[in-house]
One Martini backbone bead per residue (centre of mass of N, CA, C, O) as a GRO file, in nm:
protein
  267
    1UNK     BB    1  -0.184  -0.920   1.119
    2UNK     BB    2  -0.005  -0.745   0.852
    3UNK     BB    3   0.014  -0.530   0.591
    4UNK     BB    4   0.310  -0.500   0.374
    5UNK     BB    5   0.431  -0.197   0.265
    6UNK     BB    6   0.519   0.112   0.121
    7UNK     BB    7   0.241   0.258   0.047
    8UNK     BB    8  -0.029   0.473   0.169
    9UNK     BB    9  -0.361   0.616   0.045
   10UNK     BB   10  -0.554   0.867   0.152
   11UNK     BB   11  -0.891   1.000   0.170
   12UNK     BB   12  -1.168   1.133   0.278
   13UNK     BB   13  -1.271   1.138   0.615
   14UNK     BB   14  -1.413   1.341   0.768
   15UNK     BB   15  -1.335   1.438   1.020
   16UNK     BB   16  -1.629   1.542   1.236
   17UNK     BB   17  -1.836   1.332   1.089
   18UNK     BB   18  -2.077   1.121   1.132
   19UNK     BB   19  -1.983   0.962   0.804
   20UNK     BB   20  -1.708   0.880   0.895
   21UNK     BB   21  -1.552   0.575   0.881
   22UNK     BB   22  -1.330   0.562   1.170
   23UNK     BB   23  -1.344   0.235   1.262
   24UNK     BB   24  -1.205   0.166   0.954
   25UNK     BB   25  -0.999   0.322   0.938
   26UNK     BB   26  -0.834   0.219   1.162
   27UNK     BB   27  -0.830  -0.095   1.131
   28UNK     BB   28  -0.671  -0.036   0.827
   29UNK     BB   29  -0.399   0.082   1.025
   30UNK     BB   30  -0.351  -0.135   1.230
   31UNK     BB   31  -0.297  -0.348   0.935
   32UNK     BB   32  -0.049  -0.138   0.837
   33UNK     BB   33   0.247  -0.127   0.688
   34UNK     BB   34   0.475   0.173   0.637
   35UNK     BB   35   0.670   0.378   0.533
   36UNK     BB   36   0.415   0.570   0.361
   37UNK     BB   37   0.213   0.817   0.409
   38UNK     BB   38  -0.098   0.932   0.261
   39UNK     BB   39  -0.271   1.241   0.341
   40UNK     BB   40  -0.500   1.366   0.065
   41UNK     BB   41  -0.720   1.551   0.220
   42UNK     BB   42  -0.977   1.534   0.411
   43UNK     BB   43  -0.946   1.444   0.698
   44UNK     BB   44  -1.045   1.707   0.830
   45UNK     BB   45  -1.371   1.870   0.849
   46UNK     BB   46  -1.385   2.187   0.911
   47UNK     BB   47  -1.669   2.290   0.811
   48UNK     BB   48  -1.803   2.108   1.047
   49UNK     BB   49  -1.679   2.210   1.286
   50UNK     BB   50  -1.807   2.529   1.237
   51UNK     BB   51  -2.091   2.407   1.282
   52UNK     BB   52  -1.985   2.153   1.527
   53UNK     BB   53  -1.999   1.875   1.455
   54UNK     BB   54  -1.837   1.541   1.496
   55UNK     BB   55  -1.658   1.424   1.767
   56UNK     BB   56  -1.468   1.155   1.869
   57UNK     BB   57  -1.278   0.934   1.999
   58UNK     BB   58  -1.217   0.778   1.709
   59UNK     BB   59  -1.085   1.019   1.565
   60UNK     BB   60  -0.840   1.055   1.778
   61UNK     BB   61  -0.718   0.785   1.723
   62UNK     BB   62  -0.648   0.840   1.446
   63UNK     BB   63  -0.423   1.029   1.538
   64UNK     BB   64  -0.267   0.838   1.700
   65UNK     BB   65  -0.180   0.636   1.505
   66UNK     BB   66  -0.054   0.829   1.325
   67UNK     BB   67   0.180   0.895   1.538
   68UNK     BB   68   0.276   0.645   1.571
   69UNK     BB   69   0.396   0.577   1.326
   70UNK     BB   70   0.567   0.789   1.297
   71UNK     BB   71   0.734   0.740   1.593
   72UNK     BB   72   0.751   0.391   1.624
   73UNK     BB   73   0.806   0.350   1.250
   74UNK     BB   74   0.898   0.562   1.083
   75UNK     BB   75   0.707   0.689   0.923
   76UNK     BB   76   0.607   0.874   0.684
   77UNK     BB   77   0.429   1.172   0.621
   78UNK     BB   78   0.178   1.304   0.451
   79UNK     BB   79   0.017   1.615   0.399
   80UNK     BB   80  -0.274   1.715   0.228
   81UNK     BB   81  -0.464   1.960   0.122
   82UNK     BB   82  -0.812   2.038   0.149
   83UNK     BB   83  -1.062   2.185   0.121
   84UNK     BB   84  -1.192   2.146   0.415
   85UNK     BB   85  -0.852   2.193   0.517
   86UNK     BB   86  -0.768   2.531   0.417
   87UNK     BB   87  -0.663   2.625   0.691
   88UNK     BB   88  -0.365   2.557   0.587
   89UNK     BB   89  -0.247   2.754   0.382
   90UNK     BB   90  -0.110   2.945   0.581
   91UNK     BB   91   0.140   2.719   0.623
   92UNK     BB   92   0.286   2.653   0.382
   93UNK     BB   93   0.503   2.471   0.426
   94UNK     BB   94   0.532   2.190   0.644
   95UNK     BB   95   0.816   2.065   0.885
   96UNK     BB   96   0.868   1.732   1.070
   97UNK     BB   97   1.098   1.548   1.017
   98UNK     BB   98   0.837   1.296   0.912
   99UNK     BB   99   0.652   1.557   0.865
  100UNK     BB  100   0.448   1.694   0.579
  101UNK     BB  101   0.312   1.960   0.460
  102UNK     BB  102   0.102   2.034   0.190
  103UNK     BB  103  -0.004   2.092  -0.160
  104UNK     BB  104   0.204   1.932  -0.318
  105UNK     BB  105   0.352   1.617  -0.453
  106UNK     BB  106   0.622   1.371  -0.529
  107UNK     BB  107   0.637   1.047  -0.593
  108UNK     BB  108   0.908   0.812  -0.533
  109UNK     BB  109   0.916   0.533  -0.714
  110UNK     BB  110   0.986   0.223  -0.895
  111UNK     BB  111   0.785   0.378  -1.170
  112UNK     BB  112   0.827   0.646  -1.077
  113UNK     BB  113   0.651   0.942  -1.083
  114UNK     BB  114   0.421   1.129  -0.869
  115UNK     BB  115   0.126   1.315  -0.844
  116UNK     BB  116   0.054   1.493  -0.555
  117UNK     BB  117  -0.344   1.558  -0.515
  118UNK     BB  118  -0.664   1.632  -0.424
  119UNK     BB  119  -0.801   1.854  -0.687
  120UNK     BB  120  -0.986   2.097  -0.608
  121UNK     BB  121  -0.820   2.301  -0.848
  122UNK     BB  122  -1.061   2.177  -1.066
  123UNK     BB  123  -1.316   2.285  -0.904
  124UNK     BB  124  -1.478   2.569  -0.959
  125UNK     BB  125  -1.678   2.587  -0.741
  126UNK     BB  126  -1.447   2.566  -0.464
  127UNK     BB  127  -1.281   2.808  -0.589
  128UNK     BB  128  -1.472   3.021  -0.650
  129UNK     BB  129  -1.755   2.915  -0.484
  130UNK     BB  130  -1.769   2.894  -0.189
  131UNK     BB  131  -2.098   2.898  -0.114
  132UNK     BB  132  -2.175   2.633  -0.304
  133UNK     BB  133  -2.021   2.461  -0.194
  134UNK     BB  134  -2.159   2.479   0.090
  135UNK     BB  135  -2.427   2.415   0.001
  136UNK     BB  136  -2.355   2.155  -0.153
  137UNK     BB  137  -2.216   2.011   0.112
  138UNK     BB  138  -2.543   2.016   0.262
  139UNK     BB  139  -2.689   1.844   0.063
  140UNK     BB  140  -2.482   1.557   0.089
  141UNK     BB  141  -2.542   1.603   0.415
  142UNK     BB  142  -2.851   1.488   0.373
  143UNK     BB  143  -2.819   1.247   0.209
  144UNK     BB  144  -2.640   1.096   0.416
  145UNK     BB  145  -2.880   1.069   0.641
  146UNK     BB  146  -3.062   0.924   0.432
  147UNK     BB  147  -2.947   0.660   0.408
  148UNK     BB  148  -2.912   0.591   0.723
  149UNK     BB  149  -3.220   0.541   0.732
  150UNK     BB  150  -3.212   0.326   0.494
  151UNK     BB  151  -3.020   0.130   0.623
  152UNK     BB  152  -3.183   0.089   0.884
  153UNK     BB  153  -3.399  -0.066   0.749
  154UNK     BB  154  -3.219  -0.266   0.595
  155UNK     BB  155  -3.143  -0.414   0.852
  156UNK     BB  156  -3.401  -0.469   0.960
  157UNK     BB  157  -3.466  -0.644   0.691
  158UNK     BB  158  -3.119  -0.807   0.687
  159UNK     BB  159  -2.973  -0.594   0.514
  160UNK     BB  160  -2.735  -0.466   0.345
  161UNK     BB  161  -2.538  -0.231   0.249
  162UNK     BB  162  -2.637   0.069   0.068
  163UNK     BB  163  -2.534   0.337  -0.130
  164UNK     BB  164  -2.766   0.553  -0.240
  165UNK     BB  165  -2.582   0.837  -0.298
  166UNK     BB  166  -2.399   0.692  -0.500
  167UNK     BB  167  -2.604   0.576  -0.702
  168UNK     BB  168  -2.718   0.889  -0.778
  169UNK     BB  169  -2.436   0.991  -0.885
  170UNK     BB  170  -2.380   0.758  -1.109
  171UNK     BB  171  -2.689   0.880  -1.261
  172UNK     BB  172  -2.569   1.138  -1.300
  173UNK     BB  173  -2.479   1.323  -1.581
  174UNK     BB  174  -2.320   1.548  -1.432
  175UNK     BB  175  -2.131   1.367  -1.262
  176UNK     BB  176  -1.994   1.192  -1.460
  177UNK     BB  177  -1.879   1.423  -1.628
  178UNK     BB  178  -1.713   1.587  -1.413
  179UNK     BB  179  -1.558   1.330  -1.350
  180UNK     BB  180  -1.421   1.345  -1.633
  181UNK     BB  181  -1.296   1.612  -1.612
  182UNK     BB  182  -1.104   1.605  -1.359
  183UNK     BB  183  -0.964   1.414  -1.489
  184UNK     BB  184  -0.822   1.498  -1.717
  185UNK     BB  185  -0.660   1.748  -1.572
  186UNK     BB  186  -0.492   1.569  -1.415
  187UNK     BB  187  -0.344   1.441  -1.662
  188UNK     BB  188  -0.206   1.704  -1.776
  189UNK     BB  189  -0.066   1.788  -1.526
  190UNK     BB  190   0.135   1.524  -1.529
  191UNK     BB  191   0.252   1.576  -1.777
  192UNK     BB  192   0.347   1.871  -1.751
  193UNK     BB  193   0.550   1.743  -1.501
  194UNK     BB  194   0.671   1.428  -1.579
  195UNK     BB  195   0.476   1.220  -1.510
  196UNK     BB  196   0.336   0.878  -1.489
  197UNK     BB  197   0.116   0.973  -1.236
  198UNK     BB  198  -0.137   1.014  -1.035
  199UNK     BB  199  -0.243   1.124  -0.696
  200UNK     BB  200  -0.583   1.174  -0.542
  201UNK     BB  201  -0.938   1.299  -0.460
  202UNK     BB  202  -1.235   1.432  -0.358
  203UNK     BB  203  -1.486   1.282  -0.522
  204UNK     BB  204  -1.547   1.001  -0.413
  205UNK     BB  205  -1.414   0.783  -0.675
  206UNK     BB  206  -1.225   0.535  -0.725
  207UNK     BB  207  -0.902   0.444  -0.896
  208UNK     BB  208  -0.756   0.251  -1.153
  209UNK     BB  209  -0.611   0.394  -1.452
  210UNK     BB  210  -0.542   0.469  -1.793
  211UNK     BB  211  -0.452   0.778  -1.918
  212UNK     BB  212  -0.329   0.897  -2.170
  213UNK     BB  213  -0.050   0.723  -2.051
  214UNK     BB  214  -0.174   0.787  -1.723
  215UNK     BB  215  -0.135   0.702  -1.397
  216UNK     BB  216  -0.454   0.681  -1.248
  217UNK     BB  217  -0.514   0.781  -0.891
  218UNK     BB  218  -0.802   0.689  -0.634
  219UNK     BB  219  -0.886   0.689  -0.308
  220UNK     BB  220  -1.137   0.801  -0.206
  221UNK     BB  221  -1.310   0.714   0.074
  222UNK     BB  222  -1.469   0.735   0.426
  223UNK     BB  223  -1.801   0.695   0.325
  224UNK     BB  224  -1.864   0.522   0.117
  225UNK     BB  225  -1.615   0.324  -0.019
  226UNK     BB  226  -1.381   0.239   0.115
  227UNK     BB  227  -1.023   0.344   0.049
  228UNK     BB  228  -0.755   0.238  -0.084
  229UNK     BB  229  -0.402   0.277  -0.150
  230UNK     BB  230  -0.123   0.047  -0.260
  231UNK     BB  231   0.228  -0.008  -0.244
  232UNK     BB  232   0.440  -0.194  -0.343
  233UNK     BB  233   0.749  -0.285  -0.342
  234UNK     BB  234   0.762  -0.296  -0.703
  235UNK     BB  235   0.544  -0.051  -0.715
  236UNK     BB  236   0.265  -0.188  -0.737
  237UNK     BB  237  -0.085  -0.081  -0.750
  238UNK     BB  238  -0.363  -0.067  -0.498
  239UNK     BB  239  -0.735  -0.112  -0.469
  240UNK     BB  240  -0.874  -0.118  -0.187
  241UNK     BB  241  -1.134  -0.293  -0.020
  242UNK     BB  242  -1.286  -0.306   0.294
  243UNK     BB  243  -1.408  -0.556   0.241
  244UNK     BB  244  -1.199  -0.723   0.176
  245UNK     BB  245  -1.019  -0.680   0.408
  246UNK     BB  246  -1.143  -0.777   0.636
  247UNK     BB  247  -1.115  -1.086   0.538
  248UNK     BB  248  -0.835  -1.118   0.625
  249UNK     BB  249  -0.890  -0.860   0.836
  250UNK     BB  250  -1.055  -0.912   1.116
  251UNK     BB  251  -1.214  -0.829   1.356
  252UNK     BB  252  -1.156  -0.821   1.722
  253UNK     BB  253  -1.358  -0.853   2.006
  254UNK     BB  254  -1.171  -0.594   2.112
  255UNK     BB  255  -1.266  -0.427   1.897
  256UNK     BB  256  -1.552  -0.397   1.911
  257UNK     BB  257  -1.526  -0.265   2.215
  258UNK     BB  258  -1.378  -0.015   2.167
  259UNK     BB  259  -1.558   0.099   1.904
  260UNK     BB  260  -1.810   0.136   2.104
  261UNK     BB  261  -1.671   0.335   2.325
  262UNK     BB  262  -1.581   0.561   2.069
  263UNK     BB  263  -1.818   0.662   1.916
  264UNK     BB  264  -1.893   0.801   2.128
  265UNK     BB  265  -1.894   1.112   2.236
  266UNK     BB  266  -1.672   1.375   2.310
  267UNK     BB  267  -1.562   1.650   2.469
   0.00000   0.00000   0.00000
């Protein structure tokens, strides 16, 4: 079975890092058909590959699927530059029959225009201060590690997984704020475009909801919150989440042992 829809919207997969969930991202573009893909950013997570990170042959699968798609259904596929993945910046746009490299996009749905755009450009500390912001992910990535620790606990107790970092990020004042603020800034730009809605990713916070007037669509990310965005066929935008989309369509057998033999580290 898979979920056929027109549009699906991804973001900050952060392929190349231990805490990407690649096995459910995968699960999930397996079971997922569309005309187009929009990937939205930090996809592949240049800062970690630089430092070393963790490239695993599931990561590669990734790629592969994606290319599937490309090749053998037709899919258009839209890849946005994203903070992580700058090193795209010196080269856009790039176009490649039904593959599209871009800065930002304009998607035409059945409900009007969408901008679509990662978001970084709205973040002053990764605009301006790229040190910081270097700092600022190396912090992320402890916090997440620190995580990795409390699950492995939390499972040996019996208990579901719970994130954390994310738990963190939601009661911290200024994270909410900024959140808040990067919000406003990304919907009077799509205002300012004349579209109806923007589609971002940056922040890892998923969303689907109207700002005066203009419909805000965040896809989360495949770290922590395991989401995307889908455009049903009549237009109507959903925001799904990894946990419910399981139940519907389950991991079978055969991918579960696929899955434990891709994790290993690759060449």
């Amino acid at each position: 079975m898979k979920l056929h829809v027109r549009t699906v919207i991804l973001s900050d997969v952060h392929l190349g890092t231990a805490d990407s969930k690649v096995g459910e991202v995968n699960h999930f573009l397996r079971h997922v058909r569309c005309d187009k893909l929009i990937l939205n950013g930090d996809i592949i997570d240049g800062w970690q590959l630089r430092r070393g990170g963790s490239w695993t042959k599931a990561h590669t699968r990734f790629i592969r699927i994606v290319l599937k798609k490309l090749e053998k259904r037709d899919t258009q596929v839209v890849y946005l530059r994203g903070n992580h993945d700058d090193i795209l910046s010196s080269f856009l746009p790039l176009d490649f029959e039904n593959l599209s490299v871009v800065e930002d996009y304009v998607h035409e749905g059945p409900r009007g225009r969408y901008l679509v755009l990662h978001g970084d450009i709205f973040d002053t500390v990764t605009k301006n201060f790229v040190f910081l912001a270097h700092l600022g992910d190396w912090g992320y990535r402890a916090l997440l590690r620190l995580n990795r620790l409390y699950n492995a606990w939390r499972a040996w107790r019996g208990k579901e997984y719970w994130s954390l970092s994310r738990a963190i990020k939601a009661r911290v004042k200024e994270a909410v704020s900024h959140i808040s603020n990067f919000e406003e800034h990304i919907v009077q730009l799509a205002r300012q475009r004349g579209c109806a809605g923007v589609m971002c990713g940056h922040i890892h916070t998923a969303a689907d909801k109207m700002l005066g007037g203009v419909h805000y669509l965040n896809s989360g990310d495949w770290v922590e919150s395991l989401t995307a965005i889908v455009e049903h066929w009549d237009g109507r935008f959903e925001l799904i989440h990894y946990t419910d989309f399981i139940r519907e369509y389950p991991v079978r057998g055969d991918e579960a042992i696929e899955s434990a033999e891709l994790s290993q580290v690759g060449p």
